[in-house]
C-alpha positions in Angstrom: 31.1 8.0 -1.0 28.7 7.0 2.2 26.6 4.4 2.4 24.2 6.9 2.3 24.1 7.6 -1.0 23.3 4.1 -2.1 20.0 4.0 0.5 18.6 7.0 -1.0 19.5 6.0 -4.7 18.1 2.4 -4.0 14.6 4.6 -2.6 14.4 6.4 -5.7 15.2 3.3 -7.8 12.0 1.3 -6.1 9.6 4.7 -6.5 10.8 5.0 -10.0 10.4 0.8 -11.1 6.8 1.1 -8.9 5.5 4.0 -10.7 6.7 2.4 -14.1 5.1 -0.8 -12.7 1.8 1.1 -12.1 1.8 2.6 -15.4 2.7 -0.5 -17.6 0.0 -2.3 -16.2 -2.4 0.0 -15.8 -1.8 1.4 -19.7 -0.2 -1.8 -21.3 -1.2 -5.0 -19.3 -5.0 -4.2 -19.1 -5.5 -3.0 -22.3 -4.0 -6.0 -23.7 -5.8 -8.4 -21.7 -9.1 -7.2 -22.2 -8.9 -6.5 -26.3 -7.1 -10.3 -26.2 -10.2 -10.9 -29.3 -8.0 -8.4 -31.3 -4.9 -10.6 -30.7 -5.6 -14.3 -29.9 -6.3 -16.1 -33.6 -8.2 -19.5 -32.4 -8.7 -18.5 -28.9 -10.9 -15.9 -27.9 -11.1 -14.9 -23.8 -14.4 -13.8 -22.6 -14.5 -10.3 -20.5 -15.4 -12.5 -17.1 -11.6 -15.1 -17.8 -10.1 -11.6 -18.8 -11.0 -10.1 -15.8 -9.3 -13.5 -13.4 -6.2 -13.2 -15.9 -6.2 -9.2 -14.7 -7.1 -10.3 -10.8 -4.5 -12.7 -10.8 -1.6 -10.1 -12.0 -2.8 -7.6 -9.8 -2.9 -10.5 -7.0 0.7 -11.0 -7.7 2.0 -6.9 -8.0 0.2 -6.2 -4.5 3.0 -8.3 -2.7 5.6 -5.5 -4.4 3.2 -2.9 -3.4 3.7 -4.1 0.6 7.6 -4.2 0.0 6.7 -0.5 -1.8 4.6 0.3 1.3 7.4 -0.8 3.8 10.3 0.7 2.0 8.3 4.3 2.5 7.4 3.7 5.8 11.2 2.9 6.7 12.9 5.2 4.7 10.8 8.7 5.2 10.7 7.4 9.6 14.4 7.5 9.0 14.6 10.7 7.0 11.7 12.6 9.5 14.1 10.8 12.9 17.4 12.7 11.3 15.4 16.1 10.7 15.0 16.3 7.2 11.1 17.0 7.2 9.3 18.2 4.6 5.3 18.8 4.0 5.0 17.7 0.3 7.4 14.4 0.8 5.6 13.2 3.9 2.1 13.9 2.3 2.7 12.2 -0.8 4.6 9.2 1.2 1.5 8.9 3.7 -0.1 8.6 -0.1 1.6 6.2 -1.5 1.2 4.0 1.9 -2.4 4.6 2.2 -3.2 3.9 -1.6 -0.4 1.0 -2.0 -2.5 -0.7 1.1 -5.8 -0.3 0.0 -5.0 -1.7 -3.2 -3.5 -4.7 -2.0 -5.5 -5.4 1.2 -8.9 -4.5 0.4 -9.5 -3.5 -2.8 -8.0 -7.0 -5.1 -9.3 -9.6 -2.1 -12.6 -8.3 -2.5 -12.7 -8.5 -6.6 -10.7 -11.5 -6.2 -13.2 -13.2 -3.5 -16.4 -11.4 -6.0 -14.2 -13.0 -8.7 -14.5 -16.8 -7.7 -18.3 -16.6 -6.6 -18.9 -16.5 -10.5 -19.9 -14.2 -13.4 -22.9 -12.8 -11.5 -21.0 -11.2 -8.9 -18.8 -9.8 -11.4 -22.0 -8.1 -13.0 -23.0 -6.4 -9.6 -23.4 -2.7 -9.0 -21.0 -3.8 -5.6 -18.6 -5.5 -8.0 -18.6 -2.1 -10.7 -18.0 0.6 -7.8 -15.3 -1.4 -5.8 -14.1 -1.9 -9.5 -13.9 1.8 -9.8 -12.6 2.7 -6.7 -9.5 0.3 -7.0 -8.9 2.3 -10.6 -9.3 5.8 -9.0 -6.6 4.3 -6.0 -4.1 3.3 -9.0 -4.3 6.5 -10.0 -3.6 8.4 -7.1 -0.9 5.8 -6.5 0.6 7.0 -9.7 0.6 10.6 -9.3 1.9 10.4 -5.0 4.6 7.9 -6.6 6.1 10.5 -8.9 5.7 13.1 -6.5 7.8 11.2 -3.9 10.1 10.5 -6.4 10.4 13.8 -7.5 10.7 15.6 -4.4 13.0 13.4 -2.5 15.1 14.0 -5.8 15.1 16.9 -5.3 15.6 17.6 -1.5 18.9 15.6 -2.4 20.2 18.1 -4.9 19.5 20.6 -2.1 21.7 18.8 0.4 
């Protein structure tokens, strides 16, 4: 077997975990987080310390999402360099890059920075959109990930 195979299983491996990443914290982590009143006994979390406990996990899955970002870049250059182009992979790998770096370089250091001014900038209209945004920019993230994933799976079956 060529080394081959291992690169392109180790590239569907990271677009698989990222996409379950994405979705576990987007449809598990949050959630729980937020409704902590439903779980925490003697404790109770109000939405603002919510909120840093979410900053500070997203704050922490952004550096994957630059390895994620990299990983794309290196793998689909390499892929394009020994002629296997295709429309839907680079479109959805140009997707992936663009959301995965918007996420991690603009979008959570500007709640994060909005975060530590205090509760009022938290309570912004600046604060609710860039809030928004970064939500819509998961999602896309989500659906280019399993697109990638998908069609480099299978362009492989094809070769």
């Amino acid at each position: 077997m060529s080394k081959r195979i291992y690169v392109d299983f180790s590239y569907l491996i990271i677009l698989a975990a990222s996409f379950g990443a994405v979705i576990v914290l987007g449809m598990v982590v949050a959630p729980v987080v937020f409704h902590s009143d439903k779980i925490l006994v003697d404790m109770i979390l109000d939405h603002y310390n919510s909120g840093i406990l979410m900053g500070e996990v997203f704050h922490r899955f952004s550096y994957w999402l630059y390895v994620v970002a990299t990983t794309v870049v290196v793998y689909e250059a390499a892929m394009y360099k020994m002629g296997q182009r295709d429309a839907i992979a680079f479109a959805s790998a140009i997707t992936v890059i663009f959301s995965s770096l918007m996420f991690s370089a603009v979008y959570s250091p500007k709640i994060l920075s909005m975060q530590a001014i205090g509760l009022e900038a938290t309570q912004s209209d600046t604060f609710a959109n860039i809030h928004m945004a970064s939500e819509l920019d998961f999602k896309i993230l989500a659906v280019a990930l399993v697109v990638l994933f998908v069609r480099r799976l299978m362009l492989l079956r094809l070769s």
